[in-house]
C-alpha positions, 0 to 999 in steps of 0.5 A: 265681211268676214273670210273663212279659210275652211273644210269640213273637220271638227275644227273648221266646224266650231266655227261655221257653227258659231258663225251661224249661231251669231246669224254674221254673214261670212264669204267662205273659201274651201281649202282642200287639205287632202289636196293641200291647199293649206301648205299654199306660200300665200295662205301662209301670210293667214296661217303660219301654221299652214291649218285651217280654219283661219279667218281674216276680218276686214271690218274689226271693230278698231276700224284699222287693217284687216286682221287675220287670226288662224287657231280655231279656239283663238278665232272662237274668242276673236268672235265672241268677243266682236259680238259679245255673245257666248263668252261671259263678260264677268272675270268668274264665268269668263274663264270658267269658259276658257278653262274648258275651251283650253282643255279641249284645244289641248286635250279632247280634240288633239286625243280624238285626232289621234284616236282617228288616226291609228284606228281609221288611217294607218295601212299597218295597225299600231295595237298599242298607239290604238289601245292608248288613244282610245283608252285616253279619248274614253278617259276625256269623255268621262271628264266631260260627263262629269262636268255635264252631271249637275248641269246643262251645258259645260259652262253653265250656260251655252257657250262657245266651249260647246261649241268647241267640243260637240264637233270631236263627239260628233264622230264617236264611234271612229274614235271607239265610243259608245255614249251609252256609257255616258248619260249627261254627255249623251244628254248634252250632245242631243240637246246641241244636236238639235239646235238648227244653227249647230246643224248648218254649220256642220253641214257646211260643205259636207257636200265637198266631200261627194260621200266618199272618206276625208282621207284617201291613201293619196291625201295622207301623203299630203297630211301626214307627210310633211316635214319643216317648210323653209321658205 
């Protein structure tokens, strides 16, 4: 059995949807990072960089201890890998995934993040950090609308790399996109939209958040406050 540490953001998505996508039974455990769970003493010993997701697997294939993995591009690998499925096996095609995978772990993703946060969450507007994400974000989507020009998916084939990406274009217009100025990436992100598990995945525990925003004015003390723990 596996235990997924979890919230409903773009990165908790990519592995929800990659769980579903595998059909691996999984016991799921909300961590309510507007409330702070993640910063808990006890989910450090999981995630010493006290964010989710993180996963702890109590059945790995050497048949030893549990072992816990915390990044979400690493729990993606640790998976694909344990079930040899959406990460390519041959040397050329594996890090032809990896790459990507790699880029948006620290590109799309990080830019996104803060293309969100000085256009949605700041009390007093920022103009140029807004300006400069925004403008980042749309220069990363362009990339990656290169890459889908002469292909279906980003790594030839489907891929936990779509896996990784799809959830941070999922919420385009927060970050000041329009997919309408990018045809193949518009092309791609409908075609993983439509695939069943992708949607349940991203569905799970959407419910959690009662419709009302992921973050609060109460919750970016918790999110965004904090300092170094010294425990």
């Amino acid at each position: 059995m596996i235990d997924l540490y979890y919230w409903p953001t773009p990165n908790g998505c990519k592995v929800t949807i990659l769980l579903h996508e595998l059909d691996v039974p999984y016991r799921l455990i909300p961590l309510d990072i507007g409330r702070g769970d993640q910063f808990e003493r006890e989910f450090a010993k999981i995630s010493p960089n006290r964010r989710m997701p993180a996963i702890v697997d109590f059945g790995p294939t050497d048949g030893g201890d549990p072992i816990a993995i915390f990044e979400s591009g690493a729990i993606l690998m640790y998976l694909a890998e344990k079930y040899d499925r959406f990460l390519p096996t041959s040397e050329r095609y594996r890090y032809d995934v990896l790459q990507w995978l790699m880029w948006q772990m620290g590109g799309l993703g990080p830019m996104c993040g803060q293309a969100h946060h000085f256009r949605q969450y700041v009390n007093t507007p920022v103009p140029y950090a807004s300006e400069r994400y925004t403008n980042e974000v749309n220069r990363l989507y362009g990339v990656l609308d290169s890459r889908l020009a002469d292909r279906e998916y980003i790594a030839g084939e489907y891929s936990i790399v779509d896996m990784a990406c799809w959830p941070w274009i999922k919420p385009y217009k927060g970050q000041g996109q329009n997919l309408d100025d990018f045809a193949y990436l518009k092309r791609w992100f409908l075609t993983i939209n439509k695939r069943p598990k992708v949607r349940e995945g991203w569905n799970v525990g959407r419910e959690w958040l009662n419709g009302g925003p992921v973050v609060t004015e109460q919750s970016k003390a918790i999110l965004f406050g904090q300092t170094a723990v010294r425990d």
